[in-house]
C-alpha positions, -999 to 999 in steps of 0.1 A, spaced: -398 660 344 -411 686 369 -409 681 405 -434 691 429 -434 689 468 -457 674 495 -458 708 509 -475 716 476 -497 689 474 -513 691 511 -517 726 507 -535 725 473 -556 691 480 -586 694 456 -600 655 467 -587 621 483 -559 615 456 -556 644 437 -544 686 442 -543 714 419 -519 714 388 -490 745 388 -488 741 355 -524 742 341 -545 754 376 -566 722 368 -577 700 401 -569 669 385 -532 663 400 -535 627 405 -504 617 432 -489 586 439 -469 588 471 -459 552 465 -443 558 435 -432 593 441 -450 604 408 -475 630 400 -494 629 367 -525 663 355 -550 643 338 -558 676 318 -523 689 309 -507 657 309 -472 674 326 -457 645 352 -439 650 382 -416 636 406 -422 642 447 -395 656 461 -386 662 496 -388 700 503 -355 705 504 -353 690 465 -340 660 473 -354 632 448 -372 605 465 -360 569 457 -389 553 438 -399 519 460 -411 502 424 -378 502 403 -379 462 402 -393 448 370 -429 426 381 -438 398 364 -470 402 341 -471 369 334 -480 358 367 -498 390 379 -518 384 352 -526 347 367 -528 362 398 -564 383 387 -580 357 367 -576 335 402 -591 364 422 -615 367 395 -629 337 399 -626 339 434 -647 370 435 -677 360 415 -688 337 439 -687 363 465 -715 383 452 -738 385 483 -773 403 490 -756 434 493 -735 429 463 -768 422 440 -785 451 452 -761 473 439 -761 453 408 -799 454 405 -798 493 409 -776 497 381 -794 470 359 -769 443 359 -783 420 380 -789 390 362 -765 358 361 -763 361 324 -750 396 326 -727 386 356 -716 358 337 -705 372 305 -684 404 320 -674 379 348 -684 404 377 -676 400 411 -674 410 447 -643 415 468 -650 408 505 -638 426 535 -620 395 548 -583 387 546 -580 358 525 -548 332 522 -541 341 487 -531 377 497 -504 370 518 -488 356 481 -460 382 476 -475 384 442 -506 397 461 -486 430 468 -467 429 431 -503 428 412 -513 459 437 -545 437 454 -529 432 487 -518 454 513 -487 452 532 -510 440 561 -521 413 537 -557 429 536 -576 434 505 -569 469 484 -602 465 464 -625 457 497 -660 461 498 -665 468 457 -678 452 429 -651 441 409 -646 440 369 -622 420 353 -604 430 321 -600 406 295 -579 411 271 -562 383 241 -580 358 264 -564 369 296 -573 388 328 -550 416 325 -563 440 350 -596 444 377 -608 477 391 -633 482 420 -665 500 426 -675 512 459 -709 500 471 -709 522 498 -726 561 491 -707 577 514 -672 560 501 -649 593 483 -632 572 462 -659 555 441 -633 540 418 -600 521 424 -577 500 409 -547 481 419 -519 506 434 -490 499 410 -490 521 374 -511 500 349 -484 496 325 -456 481 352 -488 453 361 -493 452 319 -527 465 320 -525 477 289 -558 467 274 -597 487 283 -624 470 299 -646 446 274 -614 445 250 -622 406 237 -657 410 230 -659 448 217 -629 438 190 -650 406 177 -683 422 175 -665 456 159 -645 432 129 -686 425 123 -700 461 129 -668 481 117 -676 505 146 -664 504 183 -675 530 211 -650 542 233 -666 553 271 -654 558 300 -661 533 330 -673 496 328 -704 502 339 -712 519 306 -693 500 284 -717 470 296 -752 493 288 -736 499 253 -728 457 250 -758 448 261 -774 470 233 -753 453 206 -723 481 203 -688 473 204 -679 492 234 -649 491 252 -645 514 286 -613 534 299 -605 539 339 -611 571 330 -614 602 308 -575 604 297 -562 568 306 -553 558 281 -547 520 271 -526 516 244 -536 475 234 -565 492 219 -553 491 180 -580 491 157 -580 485 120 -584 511 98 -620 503 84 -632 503 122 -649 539 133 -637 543 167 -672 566 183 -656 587 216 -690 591 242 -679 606 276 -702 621 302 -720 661 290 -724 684 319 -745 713 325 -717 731 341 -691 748 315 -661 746 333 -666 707 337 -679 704 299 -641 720 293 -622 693 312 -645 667 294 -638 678 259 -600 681 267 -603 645 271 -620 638 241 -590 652 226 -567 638 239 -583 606 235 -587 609 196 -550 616 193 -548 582 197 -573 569 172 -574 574 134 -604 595 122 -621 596 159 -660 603 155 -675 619 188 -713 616 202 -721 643 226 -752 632 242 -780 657 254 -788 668 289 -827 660 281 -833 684 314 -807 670 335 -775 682 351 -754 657 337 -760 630 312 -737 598 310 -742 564 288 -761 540 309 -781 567 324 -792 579 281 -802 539 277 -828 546 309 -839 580 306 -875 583 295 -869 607 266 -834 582 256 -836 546 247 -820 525 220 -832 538 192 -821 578 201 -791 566 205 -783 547 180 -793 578 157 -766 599 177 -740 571 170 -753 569 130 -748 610 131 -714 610 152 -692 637 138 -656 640 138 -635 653 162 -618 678 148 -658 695 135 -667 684 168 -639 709 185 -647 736 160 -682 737 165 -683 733 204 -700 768 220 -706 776 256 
């Protein structure tokens, strides 16, 4: 494993969380200075933090966590959190075009409030990454989404509400696979309906993942391009369909297909769906389903026509 310094990292800062890669020049160097890891979403190379002398950092997460328990520990906040979905909350909802209790209801949404709360001063709290030291919420202020997965919550992630918040995303501070996050976003019901449909689309986000639902896909969604979650094993008469974001710019179009590869290493006989700008600078799933020149049935012709990966790579131009 590489080591890299926080020398390095302050000086080559590309956003909140994240500095330019040595290895690959790319600006997705996501650091954890709790963990004293450093992982390139776009070169995949790891790295320790060292001190800048090269002394290696003790790692303040060596003990083992229990799943089990963490796992307890979001379906209770789960539940806490859907009946915390105020005015505010529902606005947000209602500008994406989830606001309805039946929508809420099935992908169990929820809102995590600003206010300290008993249950985060459980030491579990801090081992499921949802509490602060300070015992104040890590996910404040965002519309949460549980992750079910084999009938349990196995993971929640937060949206901002607020515009002018950097970090629009988050999830709980520890590594997914130490809290046994292992599963995407809509796991339970994308696998049933897929056994049915013998096809599953694979996004990125929740957000979309729920547009493609709600139009009768199997969709599950990733916490991102290239995180990967490896409970999603499909059978081998299941198309897995890869649909992330297409951008104008080329640069960003590069990054996005990097992550379509490195996604369909994963999968057996990935198909991909790149879906048109139609005028715009960016085009992503939920925004296709509303667009005036998109709608259901466009795109259930792109999904029909998906082609594989690897014609996909070869006929990619920019």
């Amino acid at each position: 494993m590489q080591t890299v310094t926080p020398e390095y990292i302050e000086a080559n800062r590309t956003k909140r969380h994240k500095a330019r890669c040595p290895s690959c020049g790319g600006n997705d160097l996501y650091y954890t200075y709790r963990n004293n890891r450093a992982h390139c979403f776009e070169c995949r190379e790891h790295y320790r933090i060292v001190d800048n002398d090269g002394a290696m950092r003790e790692n303040a997460y060596q003990r083992p966590l229990d799943v089990e328990r963490i796992r307890d520990m979001y379906a209770t906040l789960s539940g806490i959190y859907t009946k915390q979905l105020d005015q505010r909350a529902h606005a947000f909802l209602q500008q994406r075009g989830l606001d309805t209790q039946e929508i809420i209801d099935w992908f169990q949404i929820g809102y995590c409030p600003i206010m300290v709360m008993n249950i985060y001063r459980d030491p579990m709290a801090k081992d499921a990454g949802i509490a602060k030291r300070d015992d104040t919420p890590f996910l404040a202020d965002r519309i949460i989404f549980p992750y079910i997965g084999e009938h349990n919550c196995v993971d929640v992630r937060g949206r901002a509400i607020d515009p002018n918040e950097p970090l629009r995303y988050k999830s709980p501070y520890h590594p997914s696979p130490v809290r046994g996050a292992v599963y995407p976003f809509n796991y339970d019901r994308a696998i049933e309906r897929a056994e049915r449909t013998k096809l599953i689309i694979i996004t990125e986000g929740e957000i979309k993942a729920i547009f493609a639902d709600l139009h009768d896909f199997a969709a599950v969604g990733l916490p991102g391009m290239t995180n990967w979650r490896r409970g999603l094993m499909l059978n081998s008469d299941i198309r897995p369909i890869i649909i992330f974001d297409s951008v104008a710019d080329k640069t960003e179009q590069l990054r996005v297909d990097r992550a379509i590869a490195l996604t369909a290493a994963h999968l057996n006989k990935a198909h991909v769906v790149k879906l048109p700008l139609l005028g715009e600078h960016k085009m992503d799933l939920d925004t296709f389903f509303l667009h005036k020149r998109g709608g259901y049935n466009r795109f259930k012709q792109y999904v029909d026509e998906a082609m594989p990966v690897d014609q996909y790579m070869r006929l990619r131009s920019f």
